[in-house]
C-alpha positions in Angstrom: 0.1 -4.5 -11.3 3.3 -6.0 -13.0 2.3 -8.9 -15.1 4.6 -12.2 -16.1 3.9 -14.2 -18.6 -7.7 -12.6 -0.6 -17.3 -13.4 20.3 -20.2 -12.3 20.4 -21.6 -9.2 19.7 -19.7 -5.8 18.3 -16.5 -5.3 18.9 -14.6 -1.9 18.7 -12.5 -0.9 15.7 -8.8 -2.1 16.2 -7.1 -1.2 13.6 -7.1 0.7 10.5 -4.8 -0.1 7.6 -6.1 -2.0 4.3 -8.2 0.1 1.5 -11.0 -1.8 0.1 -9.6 -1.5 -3.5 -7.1 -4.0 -2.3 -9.7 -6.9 -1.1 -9.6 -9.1 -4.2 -6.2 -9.1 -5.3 -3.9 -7.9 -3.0 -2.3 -10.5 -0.9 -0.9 -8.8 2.4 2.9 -9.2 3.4 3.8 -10.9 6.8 5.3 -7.6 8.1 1.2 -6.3 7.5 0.2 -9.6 9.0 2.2 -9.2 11.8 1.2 -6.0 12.9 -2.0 -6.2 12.5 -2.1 -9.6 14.7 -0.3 -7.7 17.2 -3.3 -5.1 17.6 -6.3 -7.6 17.3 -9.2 -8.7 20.0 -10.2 -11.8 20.8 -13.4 -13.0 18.5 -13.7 -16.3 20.4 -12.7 -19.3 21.0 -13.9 -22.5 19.5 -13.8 -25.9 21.6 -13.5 -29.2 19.9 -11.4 -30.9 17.1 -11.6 -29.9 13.7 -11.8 -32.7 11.2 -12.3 -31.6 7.7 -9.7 -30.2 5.8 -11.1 -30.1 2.7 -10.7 -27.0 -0.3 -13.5 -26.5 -3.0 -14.4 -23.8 -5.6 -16.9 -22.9 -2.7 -15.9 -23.8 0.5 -12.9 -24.3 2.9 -13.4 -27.0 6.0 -17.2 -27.1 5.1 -17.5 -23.1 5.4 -19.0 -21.7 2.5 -18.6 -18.3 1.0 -21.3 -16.9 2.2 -22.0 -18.0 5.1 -21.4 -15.9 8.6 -19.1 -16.3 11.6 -21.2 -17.7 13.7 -22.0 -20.8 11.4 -18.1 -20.8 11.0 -17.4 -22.0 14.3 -19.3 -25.3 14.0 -16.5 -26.0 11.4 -13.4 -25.4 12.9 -13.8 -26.9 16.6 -10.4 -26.1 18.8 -9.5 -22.6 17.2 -9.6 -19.1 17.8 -11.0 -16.1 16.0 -9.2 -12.9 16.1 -10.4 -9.7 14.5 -8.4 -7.1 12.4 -10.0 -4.4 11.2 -9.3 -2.3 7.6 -10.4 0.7 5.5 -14.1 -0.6 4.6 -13.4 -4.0 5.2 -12.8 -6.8 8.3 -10.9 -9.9 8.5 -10.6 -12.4 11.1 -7.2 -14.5 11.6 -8.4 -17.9 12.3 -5.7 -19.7 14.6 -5.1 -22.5 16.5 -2.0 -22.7 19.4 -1.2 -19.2 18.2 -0.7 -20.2 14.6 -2.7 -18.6 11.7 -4.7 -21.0 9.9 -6.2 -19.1 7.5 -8.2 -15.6 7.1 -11.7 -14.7 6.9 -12.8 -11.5 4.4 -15.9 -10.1 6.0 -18.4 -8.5 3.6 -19.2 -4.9 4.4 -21.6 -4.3 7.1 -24.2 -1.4 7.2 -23.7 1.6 8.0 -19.9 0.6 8.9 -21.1 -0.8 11.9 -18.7 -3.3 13.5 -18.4 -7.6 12.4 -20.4 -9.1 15.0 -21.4 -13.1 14.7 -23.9 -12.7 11.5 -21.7 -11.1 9.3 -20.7 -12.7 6.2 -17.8 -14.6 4.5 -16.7 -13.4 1.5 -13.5 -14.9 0.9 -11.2 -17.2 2.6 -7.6 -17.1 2.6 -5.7 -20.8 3.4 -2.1 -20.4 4.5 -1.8 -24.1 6.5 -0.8 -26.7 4.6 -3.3 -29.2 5.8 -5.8 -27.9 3.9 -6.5 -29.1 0.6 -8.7 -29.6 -2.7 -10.0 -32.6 -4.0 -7.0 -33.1 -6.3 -4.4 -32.5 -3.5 -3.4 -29.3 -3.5 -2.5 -27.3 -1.1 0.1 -24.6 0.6 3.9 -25.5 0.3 3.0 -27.5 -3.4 5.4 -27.0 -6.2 3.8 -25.2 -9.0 5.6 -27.3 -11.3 3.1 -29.7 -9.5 0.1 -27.9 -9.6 0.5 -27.7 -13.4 0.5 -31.5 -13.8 -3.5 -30.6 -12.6 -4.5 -27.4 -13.4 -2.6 -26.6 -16.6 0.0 -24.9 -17.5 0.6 -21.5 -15.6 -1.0 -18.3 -17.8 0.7 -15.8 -15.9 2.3 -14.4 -12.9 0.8 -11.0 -11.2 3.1 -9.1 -9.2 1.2 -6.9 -6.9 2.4 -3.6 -6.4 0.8 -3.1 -3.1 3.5 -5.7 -1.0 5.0 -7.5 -3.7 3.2 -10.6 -3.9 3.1 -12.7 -6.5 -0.6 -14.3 -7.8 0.0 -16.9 -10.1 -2.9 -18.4 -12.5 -3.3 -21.9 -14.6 -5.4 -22.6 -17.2 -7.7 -25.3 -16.5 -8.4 -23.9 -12.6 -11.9 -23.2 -10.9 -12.2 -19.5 -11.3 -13.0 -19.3 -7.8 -9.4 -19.6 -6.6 -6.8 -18.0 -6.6 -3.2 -18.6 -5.9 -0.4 -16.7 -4.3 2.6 -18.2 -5.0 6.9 -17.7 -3.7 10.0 -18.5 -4.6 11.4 -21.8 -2.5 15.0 -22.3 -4.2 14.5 -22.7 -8.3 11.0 -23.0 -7.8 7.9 -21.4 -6.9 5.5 -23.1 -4.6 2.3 -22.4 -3.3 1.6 -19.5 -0.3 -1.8 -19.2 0.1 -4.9 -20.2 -1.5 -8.1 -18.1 -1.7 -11.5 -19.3 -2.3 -14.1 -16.6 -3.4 -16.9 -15.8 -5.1 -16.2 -14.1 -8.6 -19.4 -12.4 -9.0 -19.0 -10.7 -5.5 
């Protein structure tokens, strides 16, 4: 890394394209993204309206880290789960009328078997901007703005894996983590992930 001052059942493997090295810090690019949504199944659908958009250092929408795909569903009524599939690890795109939402980081299974309804959360990714933490921020917010919160920035990470850019500030929860572009002048935020440290 550059530095300046992540249905029911078994489903088959789909695809195979991430290394696990990558599963805490690299951010993938929407040219990754998009081919790996192109080759995913269907996980299931979710009825009902979702109605809590809220971030914290331990859950997103009232998910918590930790806790499996099955009791993820209760949480976001009227979405679907799609499942992508990487070197030693599993994500599901969670989306709703074909949009992406925000991604789920599977912890590892035994024995490599495939996800299936009990397997756990380990991170989740926020890309919608209707998502947000207690203080109000969320996806598409200046940095310059996120500052006036968390601090000032500490540094920018550029990841050598896509070119993403993580960007930290010194007063935030150390379970987020922020992936920041360029929007004119300015950076703004792209995605916010909510992990646990220790894992």
């Amino acid at each position: 890394m550059n530095k300046q001052k992540a249905t029911n059942g078994k489903i088959p493997t789909v695809v195979k394209t991430h290394n696990k090295s990558f599963l805490k810090r690299a951010i993938f690019s929407g040219s990754v993204l998009l081919a790996l949504i192109l080759s995913v199944n269907v996980f299931g659908q979710n009825n009902g309206v979702q109605t809590n958009y809220l971030i914290t250092p331990i859950s997103v929408a009232g998910i918590t880290i930790g806790a499996n795909v099955g009791e993820a569903r209760k949480f976001l009524r009227g979405t679907s789960f799609l499942r992508v599939e990487g070197e030693g690890m599993e994500i599901v795109d969670v989306q709703q009328n074909q949009k992406t939402l925000m991604y789920f980081y599977l912890e590892p299974t035994e024995e490599g078997d495939p996800a299936d309804e009990s397997t756990n959360i380990e991170t989740i990714e926020v890309i919608d901007s209707r998502y947000r933490t207690s203080e109000g921020i969320h996806c598409g917010m200046k940095t310059s703005e996120v500052e006036k919160i968390y601090g000032k920035m500490l540094e920018l990470v550029v990841n050598d894996y896509d070119e993403s850019e993580n960007m930290t500030f010194s007063d935030q929860p150390e379970n987020y983590e922020f992936t920041v572009e360029k929007s004119g002048n300015s950076y703004v935020i792209a995605k916010i992930r909510v992990s646990d440290p220790a894992s």
